[in-house]
C-alpha positions as CSV (number, residue, x, y, z in Angstrom):
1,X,-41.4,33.5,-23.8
2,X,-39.4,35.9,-22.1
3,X,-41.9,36.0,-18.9
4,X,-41.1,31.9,-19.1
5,X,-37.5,32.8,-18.4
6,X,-37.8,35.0,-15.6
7,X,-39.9,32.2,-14.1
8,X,-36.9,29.8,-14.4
9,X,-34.4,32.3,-14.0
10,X,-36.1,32.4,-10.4
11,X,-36.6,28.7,-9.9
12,X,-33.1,28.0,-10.1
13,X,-32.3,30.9,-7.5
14,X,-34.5,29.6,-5.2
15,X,-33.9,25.8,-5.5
16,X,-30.0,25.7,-6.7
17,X,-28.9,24.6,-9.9
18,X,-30.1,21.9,-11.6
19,X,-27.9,18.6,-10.7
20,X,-25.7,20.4,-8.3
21,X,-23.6,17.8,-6.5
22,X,-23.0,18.2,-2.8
23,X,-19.6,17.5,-0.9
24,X,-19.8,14.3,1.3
25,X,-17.2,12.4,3.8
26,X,-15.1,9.8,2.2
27,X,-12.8,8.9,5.0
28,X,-13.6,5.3,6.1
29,X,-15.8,4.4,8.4
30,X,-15.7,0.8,9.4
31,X,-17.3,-1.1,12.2
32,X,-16.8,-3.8,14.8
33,X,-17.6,-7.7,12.7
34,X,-17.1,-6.6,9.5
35,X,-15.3,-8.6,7.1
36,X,-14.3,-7.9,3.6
37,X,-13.0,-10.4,1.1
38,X,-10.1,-9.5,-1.6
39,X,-7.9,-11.1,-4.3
40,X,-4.4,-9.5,-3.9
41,X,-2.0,-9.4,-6.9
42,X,1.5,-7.5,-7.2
43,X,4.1,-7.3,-9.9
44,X,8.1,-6.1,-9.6
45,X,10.4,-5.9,-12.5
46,X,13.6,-4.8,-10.7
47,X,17.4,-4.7,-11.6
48,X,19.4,-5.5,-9.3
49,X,23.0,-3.9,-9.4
50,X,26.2,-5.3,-7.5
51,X,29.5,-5.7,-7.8
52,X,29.6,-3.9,-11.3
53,X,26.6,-6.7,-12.2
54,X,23.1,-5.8,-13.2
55,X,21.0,-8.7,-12.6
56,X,17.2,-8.5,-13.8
57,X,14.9,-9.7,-11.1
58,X,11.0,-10.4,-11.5
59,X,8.3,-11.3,-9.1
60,X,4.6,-12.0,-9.8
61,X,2.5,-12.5,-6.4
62,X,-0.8,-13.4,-5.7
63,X,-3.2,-14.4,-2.5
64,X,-6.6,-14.5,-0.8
65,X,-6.8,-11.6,1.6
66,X,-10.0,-11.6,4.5
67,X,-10.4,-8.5,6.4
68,X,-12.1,-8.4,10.0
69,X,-12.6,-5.0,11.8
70,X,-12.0,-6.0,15.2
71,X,-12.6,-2.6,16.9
72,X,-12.6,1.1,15.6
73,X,-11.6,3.9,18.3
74,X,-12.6,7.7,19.0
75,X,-10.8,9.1,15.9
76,X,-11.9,6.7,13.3
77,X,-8.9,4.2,13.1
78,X,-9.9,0.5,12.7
79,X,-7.5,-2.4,14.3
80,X,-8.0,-4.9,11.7
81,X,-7.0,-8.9,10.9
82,X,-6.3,-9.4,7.6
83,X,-5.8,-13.1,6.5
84,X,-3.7,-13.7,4.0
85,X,-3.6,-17.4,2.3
86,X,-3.3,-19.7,-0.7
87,X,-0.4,-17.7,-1.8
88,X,1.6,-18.2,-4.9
89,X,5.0,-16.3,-5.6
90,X,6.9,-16.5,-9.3
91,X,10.4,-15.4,-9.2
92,X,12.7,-15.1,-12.0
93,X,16.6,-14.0,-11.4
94,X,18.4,-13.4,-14.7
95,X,16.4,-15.7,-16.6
96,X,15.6,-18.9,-13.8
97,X,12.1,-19.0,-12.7
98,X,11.2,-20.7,-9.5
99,X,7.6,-20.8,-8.5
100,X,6.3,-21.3,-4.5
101,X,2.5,-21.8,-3.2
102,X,1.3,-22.5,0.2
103,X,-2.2,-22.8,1.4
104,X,-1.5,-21.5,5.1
105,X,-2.7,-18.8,6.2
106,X,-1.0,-15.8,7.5
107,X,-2.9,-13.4,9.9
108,X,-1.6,-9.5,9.4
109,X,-2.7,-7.2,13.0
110,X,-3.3,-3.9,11.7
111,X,-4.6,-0.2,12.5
112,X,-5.6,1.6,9.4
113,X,-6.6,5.1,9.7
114,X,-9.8,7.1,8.7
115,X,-7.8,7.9,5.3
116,X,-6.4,5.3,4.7
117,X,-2.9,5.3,5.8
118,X,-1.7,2.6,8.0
119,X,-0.4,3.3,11.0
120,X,0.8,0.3,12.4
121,X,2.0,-3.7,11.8
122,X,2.2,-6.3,14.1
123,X,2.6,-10.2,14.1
124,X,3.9,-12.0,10.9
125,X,3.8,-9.4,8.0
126,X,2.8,-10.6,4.6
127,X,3.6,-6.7,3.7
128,X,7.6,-7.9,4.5
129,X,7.1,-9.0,1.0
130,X,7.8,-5.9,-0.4
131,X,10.8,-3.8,-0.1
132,X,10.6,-0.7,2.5
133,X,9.1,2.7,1.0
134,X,6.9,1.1,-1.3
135,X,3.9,2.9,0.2
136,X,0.9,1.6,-0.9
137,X,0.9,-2.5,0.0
138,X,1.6,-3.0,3.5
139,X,-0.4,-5.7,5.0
140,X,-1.7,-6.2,1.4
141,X,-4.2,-3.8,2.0
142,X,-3.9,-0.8,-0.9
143,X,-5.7,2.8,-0.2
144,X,-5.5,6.4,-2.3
145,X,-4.9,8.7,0.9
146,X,-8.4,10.2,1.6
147,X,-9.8,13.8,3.1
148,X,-10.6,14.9,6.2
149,X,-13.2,17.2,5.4
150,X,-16.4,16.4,2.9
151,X,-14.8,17.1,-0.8
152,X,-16.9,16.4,-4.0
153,X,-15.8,15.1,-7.8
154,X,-13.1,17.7,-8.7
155,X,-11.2,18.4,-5.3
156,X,-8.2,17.9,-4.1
157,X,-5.6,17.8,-0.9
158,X,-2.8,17.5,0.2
159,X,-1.1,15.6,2.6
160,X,2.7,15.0,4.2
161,X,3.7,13.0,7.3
162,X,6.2,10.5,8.1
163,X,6.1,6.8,8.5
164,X,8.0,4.8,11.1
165,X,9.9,1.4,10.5
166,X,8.4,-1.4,12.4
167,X,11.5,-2.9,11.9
168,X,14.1,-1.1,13.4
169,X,14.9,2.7,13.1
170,X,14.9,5.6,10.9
171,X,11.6,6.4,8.6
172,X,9.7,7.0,5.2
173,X,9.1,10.9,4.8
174,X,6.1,10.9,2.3
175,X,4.3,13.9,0.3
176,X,1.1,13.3,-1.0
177,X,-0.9,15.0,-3.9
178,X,-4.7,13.4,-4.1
179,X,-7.9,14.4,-6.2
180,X,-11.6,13.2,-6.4
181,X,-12.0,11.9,-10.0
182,X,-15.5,10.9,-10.1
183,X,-18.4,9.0,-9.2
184,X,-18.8,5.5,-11.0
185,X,-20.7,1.8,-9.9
186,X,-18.8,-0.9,-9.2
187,X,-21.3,-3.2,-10.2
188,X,-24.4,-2.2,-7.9
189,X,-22.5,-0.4,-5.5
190,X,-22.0,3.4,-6.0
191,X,-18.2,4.2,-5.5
192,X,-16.5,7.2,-5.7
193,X,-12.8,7.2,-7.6
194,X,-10.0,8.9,-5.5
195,X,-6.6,9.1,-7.2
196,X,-3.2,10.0,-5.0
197,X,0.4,10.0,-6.4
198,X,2.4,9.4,-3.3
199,X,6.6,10.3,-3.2
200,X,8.2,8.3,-0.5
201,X,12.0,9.0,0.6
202,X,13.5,6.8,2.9
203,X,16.5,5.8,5.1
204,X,15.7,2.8,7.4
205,X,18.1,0.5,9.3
206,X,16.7,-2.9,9.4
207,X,17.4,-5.3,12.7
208,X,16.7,-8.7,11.2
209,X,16.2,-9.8,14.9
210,X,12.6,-8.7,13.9
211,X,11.9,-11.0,11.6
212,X,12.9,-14.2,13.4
213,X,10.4,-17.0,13.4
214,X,8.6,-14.9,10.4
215,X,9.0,-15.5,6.2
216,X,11.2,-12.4,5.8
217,X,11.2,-11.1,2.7
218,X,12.5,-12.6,-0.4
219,X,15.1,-9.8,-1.0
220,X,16.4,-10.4,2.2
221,X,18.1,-13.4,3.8
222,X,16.8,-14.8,6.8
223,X,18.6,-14.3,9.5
224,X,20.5,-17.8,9.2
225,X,21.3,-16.8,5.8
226,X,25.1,-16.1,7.0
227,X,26.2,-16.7,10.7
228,X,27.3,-12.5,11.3
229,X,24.4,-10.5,9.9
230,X,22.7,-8.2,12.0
231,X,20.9,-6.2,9.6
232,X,20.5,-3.6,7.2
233,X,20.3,0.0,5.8
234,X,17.8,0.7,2.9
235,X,17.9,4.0,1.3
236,X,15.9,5.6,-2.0
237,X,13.1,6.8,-3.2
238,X,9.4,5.5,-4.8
239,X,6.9,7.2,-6.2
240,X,3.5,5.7,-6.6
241,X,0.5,6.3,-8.3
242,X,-2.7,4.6,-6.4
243,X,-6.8,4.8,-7.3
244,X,-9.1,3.5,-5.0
245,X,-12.9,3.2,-5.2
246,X,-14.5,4.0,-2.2
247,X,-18.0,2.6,-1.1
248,X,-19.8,5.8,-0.6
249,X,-22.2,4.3,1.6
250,X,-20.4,1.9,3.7
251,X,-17.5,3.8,3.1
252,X,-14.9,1.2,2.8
253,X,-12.3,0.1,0.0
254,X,-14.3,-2.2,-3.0
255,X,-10.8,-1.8,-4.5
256,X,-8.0,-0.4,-5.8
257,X,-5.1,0.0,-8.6
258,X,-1.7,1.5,-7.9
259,X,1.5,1.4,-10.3
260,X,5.6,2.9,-9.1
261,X,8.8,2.8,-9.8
262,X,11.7,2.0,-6.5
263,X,14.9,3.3,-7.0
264,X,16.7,1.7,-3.5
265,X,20.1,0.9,-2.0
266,X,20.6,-2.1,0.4
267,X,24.0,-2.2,2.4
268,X,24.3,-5.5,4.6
269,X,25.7,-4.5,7.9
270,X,28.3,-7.7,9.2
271,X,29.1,-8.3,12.3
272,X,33.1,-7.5,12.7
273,X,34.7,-10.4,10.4
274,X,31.9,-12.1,9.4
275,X,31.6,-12.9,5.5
276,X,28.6,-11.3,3.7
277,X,26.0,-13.9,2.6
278,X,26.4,-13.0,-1.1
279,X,26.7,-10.1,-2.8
280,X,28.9,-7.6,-0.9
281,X,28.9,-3.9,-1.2
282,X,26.0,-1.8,-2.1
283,X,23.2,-3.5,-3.0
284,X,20.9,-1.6,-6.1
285,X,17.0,-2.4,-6.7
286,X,15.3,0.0,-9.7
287,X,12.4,-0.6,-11.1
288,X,8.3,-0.5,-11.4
289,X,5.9,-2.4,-9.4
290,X,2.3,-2.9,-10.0
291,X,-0.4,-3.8,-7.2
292,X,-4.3,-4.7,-6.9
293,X,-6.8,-5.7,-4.6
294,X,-9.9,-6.2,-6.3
295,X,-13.3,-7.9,-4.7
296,X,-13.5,-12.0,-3.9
């Protein structure tokens, strides 16, 4: 017996431990003509505070996303189409529901970095739909913030950087805290499970010049809402909490889960004498959000 022990005892020196797991790369890699197809679903339960009034504000969306790499460059970050389409928007303000669907399609340009962040938006974007610093859903596409160095079930990183406003100036100064839960299928394809709770502070100035000819948001009048409004200043924090499953082979999203809360001021900024729109003063959004992208 105890000769039979020092024979494993020297097996396992010389070969490793039994099931050892080994680090790997989980940044994404795409590639030129691939196309991915998602269901996209978001949730906001806001209140909305003006003028001494808190309003409660609710908004259930849901659309068709398709996702073609058009090119990937020298450092690993993919310019990307994503089309959006048969989308269907519930809003309820204190207590009256009103319920839009359209079968167009919206095409989102954007570059989305080896981990995940995206770096840019162009054209018409169906991330608008959200209010700034809600990092997480831009473009619809939804990504845990992933390493740049092979990591294995059990690490974690960090990671801080700021994010510009494509529509107009100022930024999103975000902190990141991410860890690599495990390995799990989704159903034949082996995935691992990265987790990343994001804090976002912002302080943007929106130029609603941007969004002419686009949909706008729908917290946000369009810019013939009121004959005098040149923009706006948003200012807050959100905190989110996003899982993504990664395709360890391919190494792209399959999909991903993320819940926050937005705690946000909105100040209209009027040209001189020119009535608001609506509600003037400060302008108060606080609440939770919920957002998926799961496989078509």
């Amino acid at each position: 017996m105890r000769r039979l022990a020092v024979l494993a005892f020297f097996l396992v020196a010389g070969c490793g431990s039994f099931g050892a797991v080994q680090a790997h790369n989980l940044s994404l890699a795409y590639k030129a003509g691939e196309t991915y197809k998602y269901n996209f679903h978001a949730a906001f339960k806001y209140t909305v505070g003006a003028e001494g009034m808190s309003i409660p504000l609710d908004m259930d969306i849901t659309a068709k996303e398709t996702l073609t790499v058009k090119s990937v460059d020298s450092t690993g970050t993919a310019d990307v189409s994503v089309a959006v389409s048969d989308t269907s928007m519930k809003m309820t303000v204190n207590g009256t529901t009103n319920t839009t669907t359209t079968t167009t399609t919206t095409n989102v340009d954007m570059k989305v970095a080896s981990d995940g962040r995206i770096v840019s938006i162009n054209g018409s974007t169906f991330g608008n739909s959200s209010l700034p610093g809600m990092t997480g859903s831009e473009g619809g596409l939804v990504s845990a913030i992933l390493p740049d160095k092979p990591v294995k079930p059990g690490d974690t990183w960090s990671k801080s950087y700021d994010q510009a406003n494509p529509l107009g100036s100022g930024s999103s100064k975000v902190t990141t805290a991410n860890k690599y839960l495990r390995d799990e299928k989704v159903g034949s394809v082996d995935a691992a499970v990265v987790e990343s709770k994001i804090n976002t502070s912002f302080n943007l100035t929106i130029d609603l010049s941007s969004l002419a000819g686009s949909p706008g948001t729908p917290l946000i009048p369009p810019t013939g809402a009121a004959a005098g409004l040149q923009g706006m200043t948003m200012t807050g924090t959100s905190v989110s909490d996003v899982t993504s499953w990664i395709d360890a082979g391919a190494r792209r999203v399959i999909k991903s889960h993320s819940t926050g809360t937005l705690d946000a001021t909105m100040t209209l900024n009027m040209a001189a004498g020119a009535a608001s729109p609506g509600l003037t003063g400060p302008i108060t959004f606080k609440g939770t959000q919920t957002v998926d992208m799961t496989p078509a």
